[in-house]
N, C-alpha and C positions, 0 to 999 in steps of 0.2 A: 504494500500500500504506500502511496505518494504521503510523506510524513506533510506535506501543505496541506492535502484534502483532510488532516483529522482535526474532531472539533471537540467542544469536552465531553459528549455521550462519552466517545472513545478511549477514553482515559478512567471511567465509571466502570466499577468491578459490576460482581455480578454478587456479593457481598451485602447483607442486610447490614444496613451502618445501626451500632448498638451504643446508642449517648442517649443521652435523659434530654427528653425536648425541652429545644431553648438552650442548650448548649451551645457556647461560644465555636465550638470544633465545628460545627456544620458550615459556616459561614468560611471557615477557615481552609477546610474538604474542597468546597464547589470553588474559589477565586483559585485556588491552588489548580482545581482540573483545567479551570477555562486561561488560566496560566501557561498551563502547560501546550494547551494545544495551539493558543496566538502567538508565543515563540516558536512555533514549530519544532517542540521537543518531540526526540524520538520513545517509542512504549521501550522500546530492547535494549535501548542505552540510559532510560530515567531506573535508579533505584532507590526507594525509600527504606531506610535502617530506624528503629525505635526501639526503645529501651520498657521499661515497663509503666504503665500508668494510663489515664483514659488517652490520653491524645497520641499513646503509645497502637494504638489499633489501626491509626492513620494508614498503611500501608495494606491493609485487608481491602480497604475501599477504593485503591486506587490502579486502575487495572495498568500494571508496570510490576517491574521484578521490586523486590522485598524480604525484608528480613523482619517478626517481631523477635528480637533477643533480652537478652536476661539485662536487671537492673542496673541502668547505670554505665551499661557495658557500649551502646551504640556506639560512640565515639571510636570506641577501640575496633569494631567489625569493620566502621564504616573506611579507617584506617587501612587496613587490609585489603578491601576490596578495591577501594580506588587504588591502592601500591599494587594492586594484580591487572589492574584494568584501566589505566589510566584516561584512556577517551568515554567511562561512563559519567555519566551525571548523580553525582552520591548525595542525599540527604540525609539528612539527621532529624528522626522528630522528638522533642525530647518535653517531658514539662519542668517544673521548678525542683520538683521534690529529684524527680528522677536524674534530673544532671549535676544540681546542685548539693544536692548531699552523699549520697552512694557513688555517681558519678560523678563529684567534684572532680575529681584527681584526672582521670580521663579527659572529661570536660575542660579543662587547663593546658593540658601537653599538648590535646589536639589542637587546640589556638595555636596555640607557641610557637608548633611545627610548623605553620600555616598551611597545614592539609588542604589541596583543593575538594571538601567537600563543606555544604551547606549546611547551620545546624539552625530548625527555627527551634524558640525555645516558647512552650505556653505558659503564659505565669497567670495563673488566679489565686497564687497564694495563700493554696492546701493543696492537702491530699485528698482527693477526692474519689479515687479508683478505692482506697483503704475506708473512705466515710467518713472524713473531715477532721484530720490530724493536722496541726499546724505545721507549716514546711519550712524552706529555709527565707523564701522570702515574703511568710508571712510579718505582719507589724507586731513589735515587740508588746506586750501587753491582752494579744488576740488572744481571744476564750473562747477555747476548743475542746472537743473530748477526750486531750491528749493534755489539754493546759488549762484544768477547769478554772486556776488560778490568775490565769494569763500567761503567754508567755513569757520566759525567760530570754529568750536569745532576741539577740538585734538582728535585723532583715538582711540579707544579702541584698546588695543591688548589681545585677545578673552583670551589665552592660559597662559597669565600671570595673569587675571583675574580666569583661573579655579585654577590655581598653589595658588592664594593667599588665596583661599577656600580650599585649602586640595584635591583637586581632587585628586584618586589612581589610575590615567588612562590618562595622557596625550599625546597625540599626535598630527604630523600637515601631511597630503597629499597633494597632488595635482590632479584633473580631468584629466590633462593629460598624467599620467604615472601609467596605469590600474596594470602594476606588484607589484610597490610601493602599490600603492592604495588596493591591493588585501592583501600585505602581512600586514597592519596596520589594514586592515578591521577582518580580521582572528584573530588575534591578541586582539582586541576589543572583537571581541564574545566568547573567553573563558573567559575575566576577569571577576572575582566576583565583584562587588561596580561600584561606577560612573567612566564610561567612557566621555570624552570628544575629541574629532578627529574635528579640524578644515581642512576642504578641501578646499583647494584655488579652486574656481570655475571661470572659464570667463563666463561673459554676454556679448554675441556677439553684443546685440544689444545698450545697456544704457553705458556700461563701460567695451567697448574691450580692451583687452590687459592689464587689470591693471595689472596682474602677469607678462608681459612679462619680464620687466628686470629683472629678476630671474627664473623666471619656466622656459622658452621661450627654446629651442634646442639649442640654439647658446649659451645660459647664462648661463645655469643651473650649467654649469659645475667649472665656477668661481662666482657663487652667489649662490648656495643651498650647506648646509651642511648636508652631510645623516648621521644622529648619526645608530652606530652599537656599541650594548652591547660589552662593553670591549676595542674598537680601541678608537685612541685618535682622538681627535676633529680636522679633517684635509679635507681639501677641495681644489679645484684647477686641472689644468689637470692634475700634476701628483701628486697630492696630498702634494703638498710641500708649502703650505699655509695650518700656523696652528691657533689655538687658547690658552694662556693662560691665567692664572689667575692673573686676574689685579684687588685688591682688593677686592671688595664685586661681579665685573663683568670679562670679558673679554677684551683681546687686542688682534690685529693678530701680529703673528711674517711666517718671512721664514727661520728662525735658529734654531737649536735642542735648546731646554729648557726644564730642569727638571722642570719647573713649568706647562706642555702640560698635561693636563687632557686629563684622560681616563676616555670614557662617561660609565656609572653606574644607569643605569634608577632603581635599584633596591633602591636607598637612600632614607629613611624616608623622610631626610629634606628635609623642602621644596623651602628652597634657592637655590639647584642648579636649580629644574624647573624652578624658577622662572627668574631666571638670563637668561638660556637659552631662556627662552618664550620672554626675553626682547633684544634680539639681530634681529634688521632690518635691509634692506638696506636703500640706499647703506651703510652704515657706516660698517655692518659684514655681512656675509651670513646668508641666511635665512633658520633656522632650519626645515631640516624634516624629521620624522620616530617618533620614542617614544618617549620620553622626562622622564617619570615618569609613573612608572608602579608598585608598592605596593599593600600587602593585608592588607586588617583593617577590622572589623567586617560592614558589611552592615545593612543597615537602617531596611530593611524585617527582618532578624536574629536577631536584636535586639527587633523588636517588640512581634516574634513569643517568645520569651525567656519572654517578659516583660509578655505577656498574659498566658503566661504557670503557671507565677510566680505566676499572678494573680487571677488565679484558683487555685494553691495549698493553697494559705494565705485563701481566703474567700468560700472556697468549690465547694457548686453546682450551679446549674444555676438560682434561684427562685427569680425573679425578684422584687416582695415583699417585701420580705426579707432584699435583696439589696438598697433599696429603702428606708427604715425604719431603716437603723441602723444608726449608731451615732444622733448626734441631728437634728429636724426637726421639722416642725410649720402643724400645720395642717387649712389650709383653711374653715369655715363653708359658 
């Protein structure tokens, strides 16, 4: 089949999708298929890898090759497969609990490496697959069935975590604004190296509404910052709430200052991701669109280069040979 003529039917398993209606994933499923088909992604070279948790089924729905594996673990498969098959298209679907805690460690190398594969990550900030255990980037003080008291621990903030790894792909979505969500998706699947895409997701059922005071219709528009290449850092109904530079971070002003950054996803460093990844509510709006977008040689490229080297140094393939050279003990 002409990979032009497919459209998202063709990318739709044959799979009964199992979320609780009103789940942020479904929103997430359909811009994803009709993604895949208006790039002109191929079925035999997209793979989606997932780790354990609801948004972890993602790949049962999406008629393309697949892995569901063990918790935590995505990162590391997804490793592998792209080092065995370097022209496929690798994702990662992972949610908060699942990357961030069990899969912290994974979740970390694999940035660093800058693996070209993709990892979106859903944050609604529980466990929801388990029935509503507070995760890592739930808000410290959350009362859960796991924290009747509240929690103990302070949030992870996912996106300043990939920014302090070198990630060359940062951004953040939201489930509920598919055109956003479509144009960060698109965006993702041309980048060469580690992508990371945090989607704000709602769980209808463990922890509704944790995005509303910011995503929410009525909010967004005085609590979401949409960075766009080149405009300056501005938010508000009529955009007259700005941001500048307030030492290593940000302040908001409603006055012109020559100190109002214009956002530049193209800067090596990696303070300003970082800075940005570190702005919540209520205290700033919460950033969304790209954050950090750079090229650097990928993890696959370096190896294919490293193994090329390694064959011109020591020749041919005789494994004997190989095996026998320099010093060696011989067993009787």
């Amino acid at each position: 089949m002409d990979i032009t003529t497919l459209n998202r039917k063709d990318f739709v398993s044959d799979s009964q999708v199992k979320w609780c209606r009103g789940c942020g994933d479904f929103n997430v499923l359909k811009v994803m298929q009709s993604m895949l088909a208006k790039t002109g992604r191929s079925r035999e070279n997209s793979v989606f890898i997932s780790g354990i948790g609801c948004s972890s089924r993602f790949p049962y729905y999406l008629e393309t090759y697949g892995f569901h594996t063990i918790h935590g673990r995505a990162p590391a498969i997804a490793t592998g497969v792209k080092a065995t098959n370097p022209a496929l298209d690798v994702w990662v679907i992972t949610g908060d609990g699942d990357a961030l805690s069990i899969g912290g460690n994974h979740f970390m190398h694999a940035i660093r490496r800058n693996q070209d594969i993709k990892i979106l990550l859903f944050n609604n900030a529980v466990y929801g697959l388990t029935k509503g255990q507070f995760s890592p980037t739930s808000a410290q003080g959350w009362i859960s069935k796991s924290s009747p008291n509240g929690s103990p621990d302070r949030a992870i903030r996912p996106l300043a975590l990939a920014a302090s790894v070198g990630a060359t792909f940062i951004a953040r979505t939201c489930d509920n604004d598919p055109k956003h969500l479509a144009m960060v998706l698109e965006a993702a699947a041309e980048h060469k190296g580690t992508v990371v895409v945090e989607i704000l997701q709602n769980c209808v059922i463990f922890n509704d509404g944790v995005h509303e005071p910011y995503y929410g219709p009525k909010n967004k528009t005085e609590n979401l910052l949409y960075l766009e290449q080149g405009k300056p850092l501005s938010f508000g109904e009529n955009e007259d709430k700005k941001l500048i530079i307030n030492g290593f971070g940000f302040k908001k002003t409603t006055v012109a200052d020559p100190q109002q950054f214009i956002h530049r996803q193209e800067l090596q460093d990696l303070e300003y991701a970082f800075a940005l990844a570190n702005l919540s509510y209520p205290e700033f709006p919460v950033p969304v669109g790209i954050f950090r977008q750079v090229q650097q040689q990928t993890f696959d490229q370096l190896l294919m280069e490293k193994e090329k080297k390694a064959k011109q140094q020591h020749g041919g393939s005789d494994l004997t040979a190989l095996l026998q050279q320099g010093s060696y003990q011989r067993v009787v």
